[in-house]
N, C-alpha and C positions, 0 to 999 in steps of 0.2 A: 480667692485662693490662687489667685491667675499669679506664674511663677514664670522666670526668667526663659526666653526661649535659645537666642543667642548665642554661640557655642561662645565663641573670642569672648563675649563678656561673663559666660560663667566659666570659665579658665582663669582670667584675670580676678574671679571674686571667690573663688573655690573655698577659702579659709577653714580649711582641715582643725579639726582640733579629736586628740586620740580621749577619747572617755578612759576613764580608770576601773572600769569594769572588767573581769575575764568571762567569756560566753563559751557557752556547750552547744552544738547545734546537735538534735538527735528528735528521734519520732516518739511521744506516746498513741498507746491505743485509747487509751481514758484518762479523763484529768481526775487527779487526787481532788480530794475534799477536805482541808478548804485550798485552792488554785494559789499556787507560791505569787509571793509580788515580784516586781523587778524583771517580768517577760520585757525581753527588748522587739520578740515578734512571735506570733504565730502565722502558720500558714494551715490549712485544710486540704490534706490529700488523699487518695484511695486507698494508700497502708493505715494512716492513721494522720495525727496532728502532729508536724515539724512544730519544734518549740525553739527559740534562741533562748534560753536562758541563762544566767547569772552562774557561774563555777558552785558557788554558796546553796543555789536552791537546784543543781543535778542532781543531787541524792534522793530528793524528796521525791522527781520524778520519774526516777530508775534512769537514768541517764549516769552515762560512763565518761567520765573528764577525759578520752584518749586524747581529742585534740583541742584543746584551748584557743578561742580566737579573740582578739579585740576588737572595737568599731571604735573609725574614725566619720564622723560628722563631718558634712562638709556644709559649711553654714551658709550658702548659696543657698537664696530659694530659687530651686529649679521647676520648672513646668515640668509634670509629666509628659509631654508632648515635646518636649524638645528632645534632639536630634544630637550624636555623636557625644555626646558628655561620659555616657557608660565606656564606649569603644575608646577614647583618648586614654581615660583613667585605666581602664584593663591594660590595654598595651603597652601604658608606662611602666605600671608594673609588670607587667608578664616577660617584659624585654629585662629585667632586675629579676626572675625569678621568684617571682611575688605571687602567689594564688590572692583571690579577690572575690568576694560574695557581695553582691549588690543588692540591696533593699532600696528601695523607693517610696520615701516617704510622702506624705501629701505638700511637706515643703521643704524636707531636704535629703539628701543620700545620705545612707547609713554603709559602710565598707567593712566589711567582714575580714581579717586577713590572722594567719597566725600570730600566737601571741610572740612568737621570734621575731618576727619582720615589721612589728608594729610601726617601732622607731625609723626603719629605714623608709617603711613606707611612706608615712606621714614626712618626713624628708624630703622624698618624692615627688609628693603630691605638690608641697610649697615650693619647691623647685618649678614644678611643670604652672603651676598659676605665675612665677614668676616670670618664668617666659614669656607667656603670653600677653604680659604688662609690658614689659620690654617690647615686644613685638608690637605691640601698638601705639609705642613711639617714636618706632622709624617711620 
């Protein structure tokens, strides 16, 4: 599972692509019976279980759609252990007025961003891998 550590070569390989999913992010305290499909994540906290799920199955889990987000995939497999890939990617956006939720998956980023800014995000992103190709052929 050993993933990419290299900053410069995971900028150059980022290949963002935005899924056509809409995600809820919100807390239960107990999972319904039977457990909706299409979790994009869970996590386990002291209020209760963060679910990301699917716009389609927030109902089932008393989740409220107020904010809608998408993920863009970034199909670099990245090493957990590598260094500045989150901090590039946040700053890009953040300098564009971008909010950004970052999951880490066992081999790739998952970027959480409103569903307004999808498009410009994922713009963004192949902008800033562009660069970094370019930069490493001067």
């Amino acid at each position: 599972m050993n993933g990419e550590c290299d900053l410069e070569t995971l900028l150059q390989n980022l290949a963002p692509v935005l899924r056509s999913e809409r995600y809820v992010i919100g807390s239960v305290e107990s999972w319904p019976d039977p457990v909706p499909g299409g979790l994009l994540a869970t996590i386990q906290e002291p209020e209760g279980v963060t679910v990301i799920a699917p716009v389609a199955e927030s109902g089932g889990l008393g989740l409220e759609p107020s904010a809608v987000f998408r993920c863009i995939r970034l199909n670099v497999h990245s090493s957990l252990q590598s260094v500045g890939l989150t901090a590039a990617i946040s700053t890009r956006l953040a300098c564009h007025g971008i909010s950004v939720n970052l999951l880490a998956g066992a081999y790739h980023d998952h970027l959480l961003v409103p569903e307004g800014d999808a498009e410009r995000a994922l713009c963004l992103l192949e902008e800033l891998s562009s660069e970094a190709r370019r930069a490493k052929l001067r």
